[in-house]
Biotite code that builds the C-alpha atoms (Angstrom):
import biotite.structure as struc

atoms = struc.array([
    struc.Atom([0.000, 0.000, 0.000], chain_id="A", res_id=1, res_name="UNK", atom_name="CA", element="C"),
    struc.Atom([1.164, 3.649, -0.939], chain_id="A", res_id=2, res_name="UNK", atom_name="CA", element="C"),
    struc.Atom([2.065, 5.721, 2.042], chain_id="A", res_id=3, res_name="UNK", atom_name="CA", element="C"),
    struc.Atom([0.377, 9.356, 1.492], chain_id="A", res_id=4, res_name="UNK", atom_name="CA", element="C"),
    struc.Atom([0.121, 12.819, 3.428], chain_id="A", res_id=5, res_name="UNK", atom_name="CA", element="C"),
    struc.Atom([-3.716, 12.883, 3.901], chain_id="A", res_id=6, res_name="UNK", atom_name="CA", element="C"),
    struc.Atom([-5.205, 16.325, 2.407], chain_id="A", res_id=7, res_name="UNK", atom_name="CA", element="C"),
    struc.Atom([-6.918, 18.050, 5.436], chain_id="A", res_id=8, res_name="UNK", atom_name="CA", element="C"),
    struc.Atom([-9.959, 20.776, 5.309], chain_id="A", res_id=9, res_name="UNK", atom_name="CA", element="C"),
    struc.Atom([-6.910, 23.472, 6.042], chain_id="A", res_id=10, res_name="UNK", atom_name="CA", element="C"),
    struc.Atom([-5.370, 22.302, 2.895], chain_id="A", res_id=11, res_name="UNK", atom_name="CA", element="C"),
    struc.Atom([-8.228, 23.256, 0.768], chain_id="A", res_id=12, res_name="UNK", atom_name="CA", element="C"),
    struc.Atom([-7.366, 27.332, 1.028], chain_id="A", res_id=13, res_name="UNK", atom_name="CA", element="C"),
    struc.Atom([-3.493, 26.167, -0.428], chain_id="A", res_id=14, res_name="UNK", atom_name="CA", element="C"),
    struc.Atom([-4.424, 24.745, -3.315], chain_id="A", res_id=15, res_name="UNK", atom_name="CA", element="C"),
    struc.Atom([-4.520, 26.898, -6.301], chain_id="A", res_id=16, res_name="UNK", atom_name="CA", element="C"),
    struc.Atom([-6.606, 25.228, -9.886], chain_id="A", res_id=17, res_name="UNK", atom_name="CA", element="C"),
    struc.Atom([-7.052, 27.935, -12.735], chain_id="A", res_id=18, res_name="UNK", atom_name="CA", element="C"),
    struc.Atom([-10.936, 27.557, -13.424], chain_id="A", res_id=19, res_name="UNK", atom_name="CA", element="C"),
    struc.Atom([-13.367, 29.522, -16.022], chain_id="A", res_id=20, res_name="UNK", atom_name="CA", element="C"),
    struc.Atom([-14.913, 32.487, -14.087], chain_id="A", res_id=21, res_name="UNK", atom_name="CA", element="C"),
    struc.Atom([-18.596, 32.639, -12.985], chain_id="A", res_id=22, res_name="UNK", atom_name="CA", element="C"),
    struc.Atom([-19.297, 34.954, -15.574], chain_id="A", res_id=23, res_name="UNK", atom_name="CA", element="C"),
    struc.Atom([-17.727, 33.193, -18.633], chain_id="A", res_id=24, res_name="UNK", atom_name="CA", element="C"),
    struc.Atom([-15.058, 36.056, -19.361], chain_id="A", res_id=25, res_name="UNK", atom_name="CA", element="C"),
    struc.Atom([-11.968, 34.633, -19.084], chain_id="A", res_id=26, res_name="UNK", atom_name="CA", element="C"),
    struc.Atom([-9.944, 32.352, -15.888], chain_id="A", res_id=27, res_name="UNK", atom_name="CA", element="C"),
    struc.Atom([-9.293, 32.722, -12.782], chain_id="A", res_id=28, res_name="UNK", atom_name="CA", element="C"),
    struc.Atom([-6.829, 31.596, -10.141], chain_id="A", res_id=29, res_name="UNK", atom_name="CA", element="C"),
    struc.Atom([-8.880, 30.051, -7.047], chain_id="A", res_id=30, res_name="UNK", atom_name="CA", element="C"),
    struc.Atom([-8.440, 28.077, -3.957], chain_id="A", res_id=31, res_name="UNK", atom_name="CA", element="C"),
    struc.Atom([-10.602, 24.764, -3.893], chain_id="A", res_id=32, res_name="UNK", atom_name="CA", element="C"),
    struc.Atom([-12.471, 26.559, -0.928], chain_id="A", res_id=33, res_name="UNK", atom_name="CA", element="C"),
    struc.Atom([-13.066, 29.493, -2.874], chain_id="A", res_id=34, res_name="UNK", atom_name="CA", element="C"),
    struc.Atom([-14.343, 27.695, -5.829], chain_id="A", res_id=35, res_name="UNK", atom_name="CA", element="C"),
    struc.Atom([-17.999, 27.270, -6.630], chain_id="A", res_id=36, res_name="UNK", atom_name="CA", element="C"),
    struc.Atom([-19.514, 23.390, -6.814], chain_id="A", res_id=37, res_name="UNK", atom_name="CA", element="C"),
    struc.Atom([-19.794, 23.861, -10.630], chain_id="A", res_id=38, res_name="UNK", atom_name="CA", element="C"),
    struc.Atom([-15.922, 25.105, -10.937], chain_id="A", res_id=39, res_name="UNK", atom_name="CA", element="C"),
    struc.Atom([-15.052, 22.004, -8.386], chain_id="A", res_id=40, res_name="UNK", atom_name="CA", element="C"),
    struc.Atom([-17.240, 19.393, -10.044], chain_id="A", res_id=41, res_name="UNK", atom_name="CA", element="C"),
    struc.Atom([-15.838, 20.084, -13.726], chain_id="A", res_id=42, res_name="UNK", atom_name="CA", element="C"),
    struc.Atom([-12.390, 20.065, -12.590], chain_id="A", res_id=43, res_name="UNK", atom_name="CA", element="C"),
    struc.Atom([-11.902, 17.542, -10.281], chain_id="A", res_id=44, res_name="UNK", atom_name="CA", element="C"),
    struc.Atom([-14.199, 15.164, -12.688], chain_id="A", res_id=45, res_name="UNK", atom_name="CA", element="C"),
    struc.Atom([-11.432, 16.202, -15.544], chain_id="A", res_id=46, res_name="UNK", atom_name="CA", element="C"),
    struc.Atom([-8.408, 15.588, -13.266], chain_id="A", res_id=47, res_name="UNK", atom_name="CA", element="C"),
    struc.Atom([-9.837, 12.078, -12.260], chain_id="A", res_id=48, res_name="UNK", atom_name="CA", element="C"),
    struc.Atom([-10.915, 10.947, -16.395], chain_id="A", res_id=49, res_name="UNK", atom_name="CA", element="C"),
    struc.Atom([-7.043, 12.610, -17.248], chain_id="A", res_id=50, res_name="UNK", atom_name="CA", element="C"),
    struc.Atom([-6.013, 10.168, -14.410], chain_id="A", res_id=51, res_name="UNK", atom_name="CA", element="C"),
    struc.Atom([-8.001, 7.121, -15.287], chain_id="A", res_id=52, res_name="UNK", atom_name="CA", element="C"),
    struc.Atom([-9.620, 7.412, -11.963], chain_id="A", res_id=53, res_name="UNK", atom_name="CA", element="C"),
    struc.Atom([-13.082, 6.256, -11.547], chain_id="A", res_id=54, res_name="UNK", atom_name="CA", element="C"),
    struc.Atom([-15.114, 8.751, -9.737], chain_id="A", res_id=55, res_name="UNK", atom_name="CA", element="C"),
    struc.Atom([-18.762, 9.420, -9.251], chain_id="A", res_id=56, res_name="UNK", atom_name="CA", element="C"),
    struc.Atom([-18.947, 13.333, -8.571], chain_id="A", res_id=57, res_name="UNK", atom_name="CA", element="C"),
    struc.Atom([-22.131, 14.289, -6.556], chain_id="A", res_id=58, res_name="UNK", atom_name="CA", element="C"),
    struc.Atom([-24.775, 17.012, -8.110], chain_id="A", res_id=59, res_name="UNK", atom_name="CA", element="C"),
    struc.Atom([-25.422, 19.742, -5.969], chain_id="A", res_id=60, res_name="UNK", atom_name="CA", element="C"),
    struc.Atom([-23.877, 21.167, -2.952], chain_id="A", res_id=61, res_name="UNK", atom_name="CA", element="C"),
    struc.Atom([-20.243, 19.656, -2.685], chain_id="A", res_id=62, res_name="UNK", atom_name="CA", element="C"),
    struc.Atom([-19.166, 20.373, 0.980], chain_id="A", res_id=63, res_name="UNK", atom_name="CA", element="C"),
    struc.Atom([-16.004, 20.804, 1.842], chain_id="A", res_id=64, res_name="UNK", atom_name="CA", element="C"),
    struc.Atom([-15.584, 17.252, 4.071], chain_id="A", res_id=65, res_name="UNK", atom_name="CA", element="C"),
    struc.Atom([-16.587, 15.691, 0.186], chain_id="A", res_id=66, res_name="UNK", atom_name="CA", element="C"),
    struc.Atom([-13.902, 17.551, -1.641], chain_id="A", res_id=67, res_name="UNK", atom_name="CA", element="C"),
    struc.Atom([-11.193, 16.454, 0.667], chain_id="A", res_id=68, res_name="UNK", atom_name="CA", element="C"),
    struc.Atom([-12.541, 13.061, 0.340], chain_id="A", res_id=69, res_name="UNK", atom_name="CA", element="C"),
    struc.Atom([-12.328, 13.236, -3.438], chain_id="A", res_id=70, res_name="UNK", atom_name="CA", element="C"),
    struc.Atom([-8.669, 14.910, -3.299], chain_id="A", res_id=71, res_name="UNK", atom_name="CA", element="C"),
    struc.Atom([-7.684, 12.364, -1.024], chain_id="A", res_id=72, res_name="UNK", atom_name="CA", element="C"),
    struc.Atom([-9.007, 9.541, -3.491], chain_id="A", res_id=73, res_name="UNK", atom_name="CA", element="C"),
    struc.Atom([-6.696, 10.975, -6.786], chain_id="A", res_id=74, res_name="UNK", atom_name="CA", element="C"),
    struc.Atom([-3.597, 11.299, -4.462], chain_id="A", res_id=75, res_name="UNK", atom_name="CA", element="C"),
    struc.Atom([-3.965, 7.590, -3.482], chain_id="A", res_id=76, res_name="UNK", atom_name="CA", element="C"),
    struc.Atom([-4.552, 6.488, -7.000], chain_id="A", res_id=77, res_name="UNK", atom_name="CA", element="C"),
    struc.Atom([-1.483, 8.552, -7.685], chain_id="A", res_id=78, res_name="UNK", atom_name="CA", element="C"),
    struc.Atom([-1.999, 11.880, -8.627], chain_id="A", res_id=79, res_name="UNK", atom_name="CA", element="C"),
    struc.Atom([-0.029, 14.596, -7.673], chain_id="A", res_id=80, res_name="UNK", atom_name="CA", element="C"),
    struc.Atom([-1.791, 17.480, -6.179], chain_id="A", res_id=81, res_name="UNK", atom_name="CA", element="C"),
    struc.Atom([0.368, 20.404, -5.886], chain_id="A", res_id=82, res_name="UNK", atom_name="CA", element="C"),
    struc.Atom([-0.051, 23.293, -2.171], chain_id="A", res_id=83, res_name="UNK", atom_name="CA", element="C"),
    struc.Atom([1.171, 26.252, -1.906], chain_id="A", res_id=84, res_name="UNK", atom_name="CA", element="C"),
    struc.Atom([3.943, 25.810, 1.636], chain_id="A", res_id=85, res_name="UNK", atom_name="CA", element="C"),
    struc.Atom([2.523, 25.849, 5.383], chain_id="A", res_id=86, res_name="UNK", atom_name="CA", element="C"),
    struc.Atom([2.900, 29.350, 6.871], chain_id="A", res_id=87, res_name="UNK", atom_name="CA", element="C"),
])
């Protein structure tokens, strides 16, 4: 089995994803926290097809517990998720 560092709920304001804004001009550069569950739910279903992982991502609300759960399922299958250091 692959040892890991676990993503926590802190870790969600140090990682950065470049997303389409709200208002369809353009990107922006947000945290996963700061993201809206339409931003999080097309990227993180990209990152997992790109990875070959197999993931079911929920309609709705995504809450914050559910997104580290879903980060924490690409890093074990592999996949590099990159944070900004600790302060």
């Amino acid at each position: 089995m692959n040892q890991f560092e676990e993503i926590t709920l802190a870790d969600l304001n140090r990682i950065y994803i470049v997303v389409p804004r709200e208002d369809g001009f353009g990107t922006i550069n947000l945290t996963v926290a700061q993201m809206s569950d339409r931003q999080f739910r097309e990227w993180i279903k990209t990152k997992a097809e790109l990875a070959g992982v197999k993931m079911i991502v929920p309609i709705g609300r995504i809450g914050f517990e559910t997104r580290v759960y879903m980060l924490n399922r690409l890093v074990q299958s592999g996949v590099r998720i990159y944070m900004t250091p600790k302060i």
